[in-house]
VEXMIKE-860590 format. One line per field, with one value per residue: z, y, x of N, C-alpha, C, CB in turn; residue in one letter; residue number from 1. Coordinates in steps of 0.2 Angstrom, whole numbers, plus 5000, padded with zeros to 4 digits. Glycine has a CB too. Layout:
% VEXMIKE-860590
n.z (Z | ...)
n.y (Y | ...)
n.x (X | ...)
ca.z (Z | ...)
ca.y (Y | ...)
ca.x (X | ...)
c.z (Z | ...)
c.y (Y | ...)
c.x (X | ...)
cb.z (Z | ...)
cb.y (Y | ...)
cb.x (X | ...)
aa (a | ...)
i (NUM | ...)
This chain:
% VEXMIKE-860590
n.z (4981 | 4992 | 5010 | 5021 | 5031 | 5048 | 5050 | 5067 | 5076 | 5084 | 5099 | 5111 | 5116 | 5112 | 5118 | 5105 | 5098 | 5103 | 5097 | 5085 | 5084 | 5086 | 5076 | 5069 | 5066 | 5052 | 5049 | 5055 | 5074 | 5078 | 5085 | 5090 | 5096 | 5109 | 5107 | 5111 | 5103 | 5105 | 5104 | 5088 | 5079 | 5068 | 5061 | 5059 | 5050 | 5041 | 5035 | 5029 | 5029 | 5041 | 5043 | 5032 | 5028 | 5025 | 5030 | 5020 | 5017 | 5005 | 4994 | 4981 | 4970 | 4960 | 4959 | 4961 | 4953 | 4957 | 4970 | 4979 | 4988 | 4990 | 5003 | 5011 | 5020 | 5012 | 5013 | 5012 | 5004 | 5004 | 4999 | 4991 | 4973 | 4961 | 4949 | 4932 | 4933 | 4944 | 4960 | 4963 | 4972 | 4967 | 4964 | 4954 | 4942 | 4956 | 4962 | 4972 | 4969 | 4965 | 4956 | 4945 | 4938 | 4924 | 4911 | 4896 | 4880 | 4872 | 4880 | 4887 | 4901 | 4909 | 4920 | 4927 | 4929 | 4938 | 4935 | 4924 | 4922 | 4922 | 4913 | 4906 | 4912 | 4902 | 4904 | 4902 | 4892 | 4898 | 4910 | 4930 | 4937 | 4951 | 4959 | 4972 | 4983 | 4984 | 4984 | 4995 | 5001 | 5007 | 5018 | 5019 | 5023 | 5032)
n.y (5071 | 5064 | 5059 | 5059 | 5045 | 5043 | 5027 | 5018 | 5004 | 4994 | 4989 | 4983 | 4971 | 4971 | 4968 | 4967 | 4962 | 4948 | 4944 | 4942 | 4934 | 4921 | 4921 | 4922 | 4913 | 4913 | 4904 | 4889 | 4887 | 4885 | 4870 | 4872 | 4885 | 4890 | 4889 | 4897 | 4904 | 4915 | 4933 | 4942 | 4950 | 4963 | 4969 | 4962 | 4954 | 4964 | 4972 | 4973 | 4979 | 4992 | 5002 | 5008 | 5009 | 5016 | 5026 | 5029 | 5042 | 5040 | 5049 | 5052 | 5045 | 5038 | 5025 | 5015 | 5004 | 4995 | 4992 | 5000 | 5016 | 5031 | 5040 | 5026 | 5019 | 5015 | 5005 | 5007 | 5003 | 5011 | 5002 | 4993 | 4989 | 4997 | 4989 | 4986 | 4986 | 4987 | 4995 | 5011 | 5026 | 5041 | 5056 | 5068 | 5079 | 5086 | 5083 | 5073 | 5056 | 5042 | 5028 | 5015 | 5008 | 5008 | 5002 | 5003 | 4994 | 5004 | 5012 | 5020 | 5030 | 5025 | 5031 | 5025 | 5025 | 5016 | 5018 | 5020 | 5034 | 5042 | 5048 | 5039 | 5044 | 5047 | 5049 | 5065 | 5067 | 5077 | 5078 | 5079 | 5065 | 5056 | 5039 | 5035 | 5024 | 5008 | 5002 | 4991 | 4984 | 4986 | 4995 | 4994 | 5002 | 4994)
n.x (4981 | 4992 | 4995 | 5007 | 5012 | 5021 | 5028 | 5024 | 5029 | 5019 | 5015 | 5008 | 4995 | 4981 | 4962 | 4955 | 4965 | 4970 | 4957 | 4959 | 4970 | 4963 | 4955 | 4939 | 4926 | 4915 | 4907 | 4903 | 4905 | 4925 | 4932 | 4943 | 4943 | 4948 | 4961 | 4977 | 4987 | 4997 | 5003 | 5002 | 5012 | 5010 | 5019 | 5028 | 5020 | 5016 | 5029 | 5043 | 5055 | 5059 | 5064 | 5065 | 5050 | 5033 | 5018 | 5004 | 4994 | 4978 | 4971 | 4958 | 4951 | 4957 | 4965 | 4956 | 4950 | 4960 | 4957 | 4962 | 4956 | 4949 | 4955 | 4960 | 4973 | 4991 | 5003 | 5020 | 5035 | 5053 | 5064 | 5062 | 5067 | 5057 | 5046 | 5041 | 5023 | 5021 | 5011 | 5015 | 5023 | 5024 | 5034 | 5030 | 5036 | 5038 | 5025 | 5017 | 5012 | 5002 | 5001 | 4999 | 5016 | 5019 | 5032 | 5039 | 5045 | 5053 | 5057 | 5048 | 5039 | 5027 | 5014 | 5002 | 4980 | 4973 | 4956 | 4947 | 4940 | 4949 | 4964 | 4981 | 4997 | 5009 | 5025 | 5035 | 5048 | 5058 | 5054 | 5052 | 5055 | 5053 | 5055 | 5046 | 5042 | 5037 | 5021 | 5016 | 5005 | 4989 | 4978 | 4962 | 4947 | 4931)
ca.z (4987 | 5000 | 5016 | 5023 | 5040 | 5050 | 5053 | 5074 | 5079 | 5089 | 5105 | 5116 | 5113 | 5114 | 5116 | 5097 | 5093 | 5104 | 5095 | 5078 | 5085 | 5086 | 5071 | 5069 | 5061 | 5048 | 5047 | 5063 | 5078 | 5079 | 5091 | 5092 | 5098 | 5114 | 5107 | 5111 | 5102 | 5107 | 5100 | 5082 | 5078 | 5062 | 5060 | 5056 | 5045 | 5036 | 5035 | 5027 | 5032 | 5046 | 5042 | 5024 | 5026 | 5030 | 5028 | 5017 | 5016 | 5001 | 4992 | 4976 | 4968 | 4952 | 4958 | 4962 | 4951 | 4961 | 4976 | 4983 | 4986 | 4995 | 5014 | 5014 | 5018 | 5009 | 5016 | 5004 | 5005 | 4999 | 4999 | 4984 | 4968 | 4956 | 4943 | 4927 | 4937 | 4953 | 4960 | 4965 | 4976 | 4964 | 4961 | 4947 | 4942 | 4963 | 4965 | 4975 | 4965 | 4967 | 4953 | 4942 | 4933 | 4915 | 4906 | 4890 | 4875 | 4866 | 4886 | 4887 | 4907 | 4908 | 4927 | 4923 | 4934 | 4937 | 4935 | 4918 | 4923 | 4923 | 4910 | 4908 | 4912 | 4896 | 4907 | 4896 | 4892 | 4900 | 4915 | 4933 | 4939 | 4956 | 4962 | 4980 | 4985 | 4981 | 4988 | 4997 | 5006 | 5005 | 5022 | 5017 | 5030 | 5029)
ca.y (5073 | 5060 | 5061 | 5053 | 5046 | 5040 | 5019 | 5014 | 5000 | 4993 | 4983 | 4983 | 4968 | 4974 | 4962 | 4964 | 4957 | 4943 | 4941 | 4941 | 4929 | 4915 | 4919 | 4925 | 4910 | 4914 | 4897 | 4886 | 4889 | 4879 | 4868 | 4876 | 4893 | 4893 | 4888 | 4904 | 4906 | 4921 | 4938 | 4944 | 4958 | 4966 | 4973 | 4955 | 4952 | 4968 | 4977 | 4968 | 4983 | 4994 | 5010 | 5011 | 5008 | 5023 | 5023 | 5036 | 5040 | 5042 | 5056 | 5052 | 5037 | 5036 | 5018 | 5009 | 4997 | 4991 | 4990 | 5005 | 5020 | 5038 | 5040 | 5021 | 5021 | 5011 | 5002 | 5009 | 5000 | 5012 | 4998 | 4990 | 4993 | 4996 | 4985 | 4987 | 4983 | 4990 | 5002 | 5015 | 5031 | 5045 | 5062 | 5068 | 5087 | 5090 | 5081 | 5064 | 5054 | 5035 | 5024 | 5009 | 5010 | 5004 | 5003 | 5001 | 4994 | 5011 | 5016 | 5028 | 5028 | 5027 | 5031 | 5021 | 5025 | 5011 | 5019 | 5023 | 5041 | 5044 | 5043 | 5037 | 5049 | 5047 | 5055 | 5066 | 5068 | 5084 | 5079 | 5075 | 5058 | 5049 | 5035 | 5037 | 5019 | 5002 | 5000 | 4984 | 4984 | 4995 | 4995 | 4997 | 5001 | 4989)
ca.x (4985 | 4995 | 4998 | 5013 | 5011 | 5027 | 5024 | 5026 | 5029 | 5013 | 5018 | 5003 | 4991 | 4973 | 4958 | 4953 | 4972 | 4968 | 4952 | 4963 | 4976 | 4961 | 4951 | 4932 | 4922 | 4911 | 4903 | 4902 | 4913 | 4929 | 4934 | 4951 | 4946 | 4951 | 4967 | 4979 | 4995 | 5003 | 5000 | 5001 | 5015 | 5008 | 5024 | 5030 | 5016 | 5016 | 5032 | 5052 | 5060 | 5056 | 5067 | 5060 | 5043 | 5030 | 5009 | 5005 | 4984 | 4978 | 4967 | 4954 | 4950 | 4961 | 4968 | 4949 | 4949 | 4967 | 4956 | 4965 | 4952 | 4949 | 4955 | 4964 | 4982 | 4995 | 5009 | 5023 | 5042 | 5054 | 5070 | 5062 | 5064 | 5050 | 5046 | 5035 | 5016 | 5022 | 5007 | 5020 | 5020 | 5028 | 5036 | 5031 | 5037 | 5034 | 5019 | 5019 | 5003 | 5000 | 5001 | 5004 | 5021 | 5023 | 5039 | 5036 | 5049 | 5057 | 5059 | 5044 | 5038 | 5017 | 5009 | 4994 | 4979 | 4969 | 4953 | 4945 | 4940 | 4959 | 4970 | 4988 | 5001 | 5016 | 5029 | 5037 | 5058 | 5061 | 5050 | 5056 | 5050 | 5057 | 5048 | 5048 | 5042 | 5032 | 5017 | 5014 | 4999 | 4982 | 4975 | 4955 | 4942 | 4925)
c.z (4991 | 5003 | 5017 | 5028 | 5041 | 5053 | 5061 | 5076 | 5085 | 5095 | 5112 | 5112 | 5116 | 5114 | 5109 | 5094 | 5096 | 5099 | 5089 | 5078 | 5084 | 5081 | 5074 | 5063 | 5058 | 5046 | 5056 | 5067 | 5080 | 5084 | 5096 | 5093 | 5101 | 5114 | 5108 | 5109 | 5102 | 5103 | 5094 | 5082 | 5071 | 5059 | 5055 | 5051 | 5038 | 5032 | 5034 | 5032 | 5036 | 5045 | 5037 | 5024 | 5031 | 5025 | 5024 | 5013 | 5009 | 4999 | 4986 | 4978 | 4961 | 4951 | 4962 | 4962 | 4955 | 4969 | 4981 | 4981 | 4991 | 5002 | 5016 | 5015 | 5016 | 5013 | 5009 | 5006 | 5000 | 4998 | 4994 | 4979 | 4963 | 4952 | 4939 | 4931 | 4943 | 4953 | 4966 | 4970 | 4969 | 4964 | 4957 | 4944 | 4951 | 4966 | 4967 | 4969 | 4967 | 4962 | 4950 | 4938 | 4928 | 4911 | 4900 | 4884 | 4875 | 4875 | 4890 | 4896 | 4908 | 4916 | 4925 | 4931 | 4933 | 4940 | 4928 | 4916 | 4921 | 4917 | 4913 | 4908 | 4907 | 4900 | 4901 | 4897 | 4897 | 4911 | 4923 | 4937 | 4945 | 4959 | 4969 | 4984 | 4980 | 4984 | 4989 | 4999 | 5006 | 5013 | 5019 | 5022 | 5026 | 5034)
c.y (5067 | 5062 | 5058 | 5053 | 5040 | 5033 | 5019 | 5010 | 5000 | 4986 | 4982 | 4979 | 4970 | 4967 | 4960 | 4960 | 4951 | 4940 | 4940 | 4936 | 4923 | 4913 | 4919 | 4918 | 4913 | 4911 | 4895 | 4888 | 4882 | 4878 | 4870 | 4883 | 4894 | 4892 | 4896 | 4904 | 4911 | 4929 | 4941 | 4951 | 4959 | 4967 | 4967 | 4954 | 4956 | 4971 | 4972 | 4974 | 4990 | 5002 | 5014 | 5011 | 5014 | 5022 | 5029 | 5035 | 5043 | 5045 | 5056 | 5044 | 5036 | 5027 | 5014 | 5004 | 4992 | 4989 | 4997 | 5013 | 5025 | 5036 | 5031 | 5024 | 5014 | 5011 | 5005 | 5010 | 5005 | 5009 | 4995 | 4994 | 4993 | 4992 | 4986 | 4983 | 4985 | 4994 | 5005 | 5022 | 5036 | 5052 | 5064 | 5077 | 5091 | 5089 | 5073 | 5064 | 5047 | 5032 | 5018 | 5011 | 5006 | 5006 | 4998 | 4999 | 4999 | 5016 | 5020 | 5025 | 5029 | 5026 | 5029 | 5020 | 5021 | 5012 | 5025 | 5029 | 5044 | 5042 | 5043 | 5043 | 5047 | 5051 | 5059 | 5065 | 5071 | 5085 | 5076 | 5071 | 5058 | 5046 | 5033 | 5031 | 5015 | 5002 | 4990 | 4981 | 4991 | 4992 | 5000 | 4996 | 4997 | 4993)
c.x (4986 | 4997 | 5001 | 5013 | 5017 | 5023 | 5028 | 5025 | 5023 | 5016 | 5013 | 4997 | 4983 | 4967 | 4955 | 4960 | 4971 | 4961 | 4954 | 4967 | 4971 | 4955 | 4945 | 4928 | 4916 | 4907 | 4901 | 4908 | 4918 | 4930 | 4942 | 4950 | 4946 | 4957 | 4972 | 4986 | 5001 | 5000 | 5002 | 5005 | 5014 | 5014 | 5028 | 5027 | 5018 | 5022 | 5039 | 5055 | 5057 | 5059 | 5066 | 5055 | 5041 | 5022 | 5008 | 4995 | 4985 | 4971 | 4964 | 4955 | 4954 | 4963 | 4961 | 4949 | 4956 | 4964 | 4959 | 4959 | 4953 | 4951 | 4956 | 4972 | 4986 | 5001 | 5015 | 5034 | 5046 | 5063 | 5068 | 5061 | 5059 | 5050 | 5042 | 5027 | 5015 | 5016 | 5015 | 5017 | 5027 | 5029 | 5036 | 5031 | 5033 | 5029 | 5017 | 5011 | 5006 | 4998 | 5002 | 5009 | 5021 | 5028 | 5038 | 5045 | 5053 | 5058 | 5056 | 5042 | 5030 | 5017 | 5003 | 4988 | 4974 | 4962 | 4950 | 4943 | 4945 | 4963 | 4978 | 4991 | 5008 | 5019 | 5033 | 5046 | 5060 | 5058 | 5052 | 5050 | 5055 | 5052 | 5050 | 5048 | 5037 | 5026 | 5015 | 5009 | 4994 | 4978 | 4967 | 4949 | 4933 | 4922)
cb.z (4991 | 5000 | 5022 | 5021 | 5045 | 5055 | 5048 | 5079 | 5081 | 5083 | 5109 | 5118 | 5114 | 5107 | 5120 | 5092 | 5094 | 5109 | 5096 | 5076 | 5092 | 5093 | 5069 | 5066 | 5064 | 5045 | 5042 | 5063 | 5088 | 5077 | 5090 | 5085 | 5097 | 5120 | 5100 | 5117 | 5097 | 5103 | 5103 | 5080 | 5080 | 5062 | 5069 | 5060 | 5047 | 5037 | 5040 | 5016 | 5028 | 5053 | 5042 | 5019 | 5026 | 5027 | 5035 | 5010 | 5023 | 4998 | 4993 | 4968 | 4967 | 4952 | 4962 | 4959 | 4942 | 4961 | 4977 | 4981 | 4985 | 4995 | 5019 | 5009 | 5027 | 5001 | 5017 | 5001 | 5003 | 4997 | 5004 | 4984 | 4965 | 4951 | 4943 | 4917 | 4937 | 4956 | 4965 | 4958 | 4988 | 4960 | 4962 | 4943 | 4933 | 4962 | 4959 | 4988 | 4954 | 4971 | 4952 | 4939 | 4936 | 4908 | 4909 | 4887 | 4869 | 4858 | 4886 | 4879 | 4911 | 4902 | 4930 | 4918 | 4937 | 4939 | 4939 | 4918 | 4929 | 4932 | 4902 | 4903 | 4918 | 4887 | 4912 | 4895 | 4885 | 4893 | 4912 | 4937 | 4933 | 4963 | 4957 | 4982 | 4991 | 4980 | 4986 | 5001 | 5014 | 4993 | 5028 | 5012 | 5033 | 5029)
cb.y (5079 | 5056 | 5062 | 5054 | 5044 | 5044 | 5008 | 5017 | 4999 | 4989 | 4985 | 4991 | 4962 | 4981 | 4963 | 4971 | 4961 | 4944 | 4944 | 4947 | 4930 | 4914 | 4912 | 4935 | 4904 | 4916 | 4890 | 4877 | 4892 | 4879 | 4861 | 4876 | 4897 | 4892 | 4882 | 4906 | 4905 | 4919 | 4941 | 4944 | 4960 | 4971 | 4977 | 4950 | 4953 | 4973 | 4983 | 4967 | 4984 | 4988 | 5012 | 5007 | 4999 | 5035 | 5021 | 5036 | 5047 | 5039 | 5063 | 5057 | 5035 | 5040 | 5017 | 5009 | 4998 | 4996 | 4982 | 5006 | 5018 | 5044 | 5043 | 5015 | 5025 | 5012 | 4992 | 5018 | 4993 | 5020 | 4995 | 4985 | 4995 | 5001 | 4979 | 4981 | 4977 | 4994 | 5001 | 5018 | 5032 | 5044 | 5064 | 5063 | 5092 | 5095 | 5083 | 5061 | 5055 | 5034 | 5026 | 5003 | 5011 | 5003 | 5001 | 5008 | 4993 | 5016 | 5019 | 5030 | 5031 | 5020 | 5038 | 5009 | 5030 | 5005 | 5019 | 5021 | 5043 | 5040 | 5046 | 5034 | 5051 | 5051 | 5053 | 5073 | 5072 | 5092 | 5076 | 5080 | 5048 | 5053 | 5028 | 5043 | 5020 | 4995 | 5004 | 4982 | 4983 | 4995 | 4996 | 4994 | 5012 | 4980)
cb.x (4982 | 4999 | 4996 | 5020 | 5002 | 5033 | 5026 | 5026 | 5034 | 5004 | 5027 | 5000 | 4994 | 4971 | 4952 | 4951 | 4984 | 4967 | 4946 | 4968 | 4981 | 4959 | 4953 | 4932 | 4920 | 4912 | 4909 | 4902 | 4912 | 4935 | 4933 | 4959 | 4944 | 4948 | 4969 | 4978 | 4996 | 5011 | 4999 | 4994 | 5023 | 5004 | 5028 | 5030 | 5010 | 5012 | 5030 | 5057 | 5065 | 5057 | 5074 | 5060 | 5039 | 5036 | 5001 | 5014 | 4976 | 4981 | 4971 | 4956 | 4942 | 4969 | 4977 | 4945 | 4949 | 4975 | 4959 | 4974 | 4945 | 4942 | 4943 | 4963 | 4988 | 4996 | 5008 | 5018 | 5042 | 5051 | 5072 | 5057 | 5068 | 5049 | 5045 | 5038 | 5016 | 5029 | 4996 | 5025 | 5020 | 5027 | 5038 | 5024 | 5031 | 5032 | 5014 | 5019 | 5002 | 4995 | 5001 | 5000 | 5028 | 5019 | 5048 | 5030 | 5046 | 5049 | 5064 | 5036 | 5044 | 5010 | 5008 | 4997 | 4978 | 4972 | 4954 | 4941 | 4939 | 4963 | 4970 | 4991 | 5000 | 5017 | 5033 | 5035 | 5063 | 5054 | 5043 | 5063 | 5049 | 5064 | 5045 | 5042 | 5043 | 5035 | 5012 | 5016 | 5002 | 4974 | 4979 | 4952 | 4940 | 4924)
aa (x | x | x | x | x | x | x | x | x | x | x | x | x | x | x | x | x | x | x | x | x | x | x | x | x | x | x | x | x | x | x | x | x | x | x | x | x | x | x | x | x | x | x | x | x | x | x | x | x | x | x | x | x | x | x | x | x | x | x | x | x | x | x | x | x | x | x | x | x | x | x | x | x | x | x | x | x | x | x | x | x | x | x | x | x | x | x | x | x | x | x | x | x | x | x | x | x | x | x | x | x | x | x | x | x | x | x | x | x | x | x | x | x | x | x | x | x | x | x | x | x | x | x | x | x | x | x | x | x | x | x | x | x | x | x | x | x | x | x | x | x | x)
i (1 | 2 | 3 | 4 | 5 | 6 | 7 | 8 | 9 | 10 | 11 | 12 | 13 | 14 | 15 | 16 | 17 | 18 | 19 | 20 | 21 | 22 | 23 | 24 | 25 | 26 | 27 | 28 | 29 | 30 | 31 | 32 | 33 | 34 | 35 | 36 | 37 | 38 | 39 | 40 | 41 | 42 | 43 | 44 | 45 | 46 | 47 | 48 | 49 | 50 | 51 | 52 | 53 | 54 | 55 | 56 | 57 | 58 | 59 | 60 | 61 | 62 | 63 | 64 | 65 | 66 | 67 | 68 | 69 | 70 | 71 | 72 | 73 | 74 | 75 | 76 | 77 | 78 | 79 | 80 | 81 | 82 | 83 | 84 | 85 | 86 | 87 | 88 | 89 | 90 | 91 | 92 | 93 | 94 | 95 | 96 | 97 | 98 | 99 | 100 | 101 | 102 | 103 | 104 | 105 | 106 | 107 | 108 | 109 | 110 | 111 | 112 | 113 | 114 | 115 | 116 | 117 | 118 | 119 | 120 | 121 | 122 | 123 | 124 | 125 | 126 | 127 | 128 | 129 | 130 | 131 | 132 | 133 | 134 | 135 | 136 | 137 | 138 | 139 | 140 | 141 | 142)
């Protein structure tokens, strides 16, 4: 199961986006870190187009091994279009799912979940697919 959550623009800079904008050493502290360049719109970073794109949480672990796992949400563009490798968000007979798309030679279309547990899904002829968007980005909680 996916939730689909509508993306809003963030425009309030908070002291942690400040503490993002100057960089968290992990070694020694730099000598540029009281340098201050301004503040950081994610929105710029993460997102091409802004009337297409929607976060959408996601529910098992089928795509793991892709780094995407239970209760992250994915960034998920849907002005682009797919390509053979893409991890997709799909409709498949009714049922949004989250996959990698492979188009194979002879045209056949495989939902491939990149987690061994899980197999491939052969979509079939008869079967109705629309692929809803791409995903770009897997926001993961540490």
């Amino acid at each position: 199961m996916l939730t689909v959550l509508a993306l809003a623009p963030q425009r309030e800079v908070s002291e942690l986006a400040l503490l993002a904008l100057t960089g968290v050493s992990a070694g020694f502290p730099s000598p540029a870190q009281d340098y201050y360049d301004g503040p950081i719109d994610l929105n710029l970073h993460l997102i091409k187009d802004a009337t297409s794109t929607f976060v959408v949480r996601v529910a098992g672990d089928s795509m793991e091994n892709a780094g995407i796992s239970n209760g992250d949400e994915v960034i998920v563009d849907r002005s682009l279009t797919a390509r053979d490798g893409n991890v997709i968000v799909a409709i498949l007979d009714g049922e949004l799912t989250i996959k990698r798309l492979r188009l194979t030679g002879n045209g056949t279309v495989i939902l491939q979940a990149d987690n061994p547990a899980y197999p491939d899904i052969a979509v079939p002829a008869l079967s109705e697919l629309s692929i809803w968007g791409v995903v770009t980005r897997c926001l993961h909680r540490v």
